[in-house]
C-alpha positions, 0 to 999 in steps of 0.5 A: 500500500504505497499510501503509508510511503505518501503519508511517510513523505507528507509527514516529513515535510510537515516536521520541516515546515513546523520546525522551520516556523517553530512551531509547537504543534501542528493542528490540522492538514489539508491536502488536495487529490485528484481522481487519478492520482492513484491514491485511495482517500479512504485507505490515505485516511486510515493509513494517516490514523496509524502513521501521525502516532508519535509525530508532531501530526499526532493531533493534527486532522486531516481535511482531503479536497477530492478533484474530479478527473478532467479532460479537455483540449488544449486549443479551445477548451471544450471539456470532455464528458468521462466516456466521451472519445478524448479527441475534439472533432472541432480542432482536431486535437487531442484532449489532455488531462487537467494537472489536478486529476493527477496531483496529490497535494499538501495545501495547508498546514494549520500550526501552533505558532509561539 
């Protein structure tokens, strides 16, 4: 389950963030996800309840913003339905997926500042 690595790595960037503002604790997380990023939020989540024991995230929450997965084309725009052949016909171009449906993200950290 590579969300325990994720987690692993978000954590670590956390503990940098709060010791480089001196933070005493951390209160709460958000993090963005999009559909496509391979990460299953509900596994992210329970693998997050495990992994914050004993690190300055321990009481810290964790708000998860999903992103729908998108396609549309780059020339003029249109989006594409999910289903829809991923080529538009009026610029005979191909779709490309938006940065978000694969992106998974740390948004905010919420910190205990002295």
């Amino acid at each position: 389950m590579h969300e325990y690595s994720l987690l692993q790595a978000l954590i670590r960037r956390v503990e940098e963030e709060a010791h480089r503002h001196h933070a005493s604790s951390v209160r709460g997380l958000k993090v963005s996800m999009g559909e496509f990023s391979g990460v299953e939020p509900r596994l992210f989540e329970s693998a997050y309840e495990l992994i914050r024991t004993g690190t300055i995230c321990e009481g810290a929450s964790l708000e998860i913003v999903r992103y729908p997965g998108r396609f549309s084309c780059p020339g003029c725009g249109k989006d594409f339905a999910n289903g829809e052949v991923l080529h538009c016909a009026t610029c005979d171009r191909p779709a490309q997926m938006d940065e978000r449906s694969e992106s998974l993200n740390l948004e905010s950290i919420d910190m205990e500042i002295p």
